[in-house]
N, C-alpha and C positions, 0 to 999 in steps of 0.2 A: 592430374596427380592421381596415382591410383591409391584406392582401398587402405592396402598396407599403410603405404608410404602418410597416408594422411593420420591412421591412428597414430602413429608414432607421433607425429608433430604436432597433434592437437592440444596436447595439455603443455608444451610452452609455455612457459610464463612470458606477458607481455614486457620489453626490454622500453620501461619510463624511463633509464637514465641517460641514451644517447646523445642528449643535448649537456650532461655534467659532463665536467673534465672528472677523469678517473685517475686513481690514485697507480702510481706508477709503485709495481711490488717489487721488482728486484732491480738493480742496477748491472751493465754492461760489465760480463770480464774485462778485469783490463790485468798488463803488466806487471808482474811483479815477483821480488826478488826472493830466492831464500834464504830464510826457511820462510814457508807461504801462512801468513796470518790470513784467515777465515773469520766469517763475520755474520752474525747472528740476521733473523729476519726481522728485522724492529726498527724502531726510528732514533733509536737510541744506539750509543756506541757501548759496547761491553769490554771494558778493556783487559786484558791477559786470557778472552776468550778462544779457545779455538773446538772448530767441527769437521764434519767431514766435508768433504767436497760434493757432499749429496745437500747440503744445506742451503737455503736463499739467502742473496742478500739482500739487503733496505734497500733504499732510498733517500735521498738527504731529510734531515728533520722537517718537517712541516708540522704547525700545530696544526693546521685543519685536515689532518689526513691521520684519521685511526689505526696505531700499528697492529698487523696482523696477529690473532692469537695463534697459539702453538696450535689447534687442532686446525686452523685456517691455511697454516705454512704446510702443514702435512699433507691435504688436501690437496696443495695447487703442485705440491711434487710428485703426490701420486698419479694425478690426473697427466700430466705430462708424462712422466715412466707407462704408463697402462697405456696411453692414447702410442704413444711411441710403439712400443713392442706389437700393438695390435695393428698398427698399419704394417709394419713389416712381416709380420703373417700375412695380413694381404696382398703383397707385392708377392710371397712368395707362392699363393695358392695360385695366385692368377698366374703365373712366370710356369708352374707344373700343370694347369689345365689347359696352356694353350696350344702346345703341340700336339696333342692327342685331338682336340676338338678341332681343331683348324684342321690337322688331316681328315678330320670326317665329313667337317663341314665348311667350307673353306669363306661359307660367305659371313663367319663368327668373326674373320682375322680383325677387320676394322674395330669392332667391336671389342674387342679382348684387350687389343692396342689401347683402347681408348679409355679402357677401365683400368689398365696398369697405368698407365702414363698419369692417371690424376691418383692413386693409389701410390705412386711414384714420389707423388710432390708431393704427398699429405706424409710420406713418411719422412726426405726431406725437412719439413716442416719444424716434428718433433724432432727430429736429430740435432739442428739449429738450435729450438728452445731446450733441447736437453743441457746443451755443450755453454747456451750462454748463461744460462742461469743454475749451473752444475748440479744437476739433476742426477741422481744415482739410478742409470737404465736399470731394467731387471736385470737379478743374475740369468736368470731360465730363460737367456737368449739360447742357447741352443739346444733346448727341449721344444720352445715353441717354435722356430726355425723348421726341426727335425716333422715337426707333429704338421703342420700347417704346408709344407711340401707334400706329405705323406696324403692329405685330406684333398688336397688341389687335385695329384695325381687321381686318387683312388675315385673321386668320383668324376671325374675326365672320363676314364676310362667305363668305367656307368653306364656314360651316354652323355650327351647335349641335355638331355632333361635334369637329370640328377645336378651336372654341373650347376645348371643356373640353381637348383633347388639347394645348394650349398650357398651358394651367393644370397640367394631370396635369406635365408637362417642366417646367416653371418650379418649380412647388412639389416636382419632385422634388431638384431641384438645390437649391434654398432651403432646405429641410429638410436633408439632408447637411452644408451651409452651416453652418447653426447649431450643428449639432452638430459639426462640427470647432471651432466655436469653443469649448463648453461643454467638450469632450474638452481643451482648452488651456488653459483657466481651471481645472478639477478638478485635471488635473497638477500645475500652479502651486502650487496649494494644499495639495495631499502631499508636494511638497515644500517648503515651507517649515512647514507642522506637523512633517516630520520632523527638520529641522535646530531645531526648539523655537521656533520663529515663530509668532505671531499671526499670523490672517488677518483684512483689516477688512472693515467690515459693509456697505459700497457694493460691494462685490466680488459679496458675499453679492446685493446685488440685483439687480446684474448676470445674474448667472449665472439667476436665480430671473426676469427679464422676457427671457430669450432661451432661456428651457425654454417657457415662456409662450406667446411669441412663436412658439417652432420649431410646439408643438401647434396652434395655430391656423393654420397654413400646413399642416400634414400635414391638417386636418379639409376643407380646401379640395382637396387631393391625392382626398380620400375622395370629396366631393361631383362633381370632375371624371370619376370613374372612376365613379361613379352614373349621372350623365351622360351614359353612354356613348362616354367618351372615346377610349376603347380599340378603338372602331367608324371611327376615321377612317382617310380611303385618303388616299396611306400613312402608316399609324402610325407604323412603327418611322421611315421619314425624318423625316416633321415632327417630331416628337420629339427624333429624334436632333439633327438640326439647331439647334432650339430648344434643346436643355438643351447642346450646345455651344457657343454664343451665350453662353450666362449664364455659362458656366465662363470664358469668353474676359471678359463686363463684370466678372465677380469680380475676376481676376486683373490688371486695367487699373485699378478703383478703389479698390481698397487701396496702389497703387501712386501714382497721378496725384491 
């Protein structure tokens, strides 16, 4: 494990709850007729309610399972919107750096392949949890679209170093990323096992595809700095620049 990749990961909070069943936060779309009644994220039914289709639903009543507070539900929608939009920026850097770099360097192809292809399925991933638990994507799909082709291409063209030196910046911030989120889900869950709560078991895989997820972004960190990413002039700017950018699309798509 290199350098980078390990500060990222060191301050994890240790995951005590793997052995509780976890509290299962939304329930599966299912069918239904119009006009379409929507339904609150609580464990309680709110009858003549209606919201948007960016809203969570419950789960059936449990008394041993704590209903989510409002800043909770907000939370686990942003976290899915932002995790979403920001893998699809990555499919789309990697999709605009590989032609340029594979023509220069052709022995990257395997390697580019192989960082789209799980960049693929992490985006995938959110798409599924967006659609099944009606998550409102960002609007600024196609600002980040436009911006994140633009940033793939431009430093492609750079060189081999700059490329991977986008990737090392992006995966650095990405990584952090997740792990603020895991740090927020683990809290959640010590306290409500403290106060004698159940935690449900979709929680549990949440937590469990965005450990997942975080390592597969940190192995891309490693392969960039392989790469000699750390060789591009200037480093510490393009870098800087870039992983200020991602803080800036973070804090814009959990919002919008």
């Amino acid at each position: 494990m290199s350098l980078s990749r390990a500060r990222i990961q060191m301050h994890i909070v240790p995951n005590n709850s793997s052995s509780s069943p976890l509290r299962d936060f939304l329930i599966p779309l299912c069918t239904v007729t119009q006009p379409t009644r929507r339904r609150f994220l609580s464990t309680t039914q709110k009858s003549n309610a209606t919201v948007s289709t960016a809203s969570l639903s419950s789960p059936a009543e449990n008394p041993r399972r704590k209903p989510l507070t409002k800043e909770q539900r907000e939370f686990l929608s942003s976290a899915l919107r932002v995790n979403q939009a920001g893998e699809l920026a990555a499919t789309l850097i990697y999709t605009a750096q590989t032609p340029p770099l594979i023509n220069a360097h052709p022995h990257l192809r395997p390697l580019m392949a192989h960082m789209y292809a799980q960049e693929e399925g992490h985006f995938d991933t959110f798409n599924s949890l967006i659609a099944k638990h009606r998550v409102r994507p960002t609007a600024l799909y196609p600002v980040w679209s436009i911006l994140a082709t633009g940033l793939g291409w431009s430093t492609a063209v750079m060189g081999r170093e700059a490329a991977m030196a986008c990737t090392e910046a992006v995966e650095t911030e990405i990584g952090g990323h997740y792990n603020n989120q895991i740090r927020t889900l683990l809290e959640m869950f010590d306290q409500w096992e403290a106060e004698g709560y159940e935690v449900g078991e979709e929680l549990q895989n949440l937590v469990k595809t965005l450990r997942r997820i975080r390592d597969e972004e940190l192995e891309h960190l490693d392969h960039a700095v392989d790469n000699d990413a750390k060789k591009a002039e200037p480093h510490w700017l393009l870098t800087g620049v870039i992983r200020l950018g991602c803080r800036g699309a973070i804090w814009v798509s959990e919002r919008v």
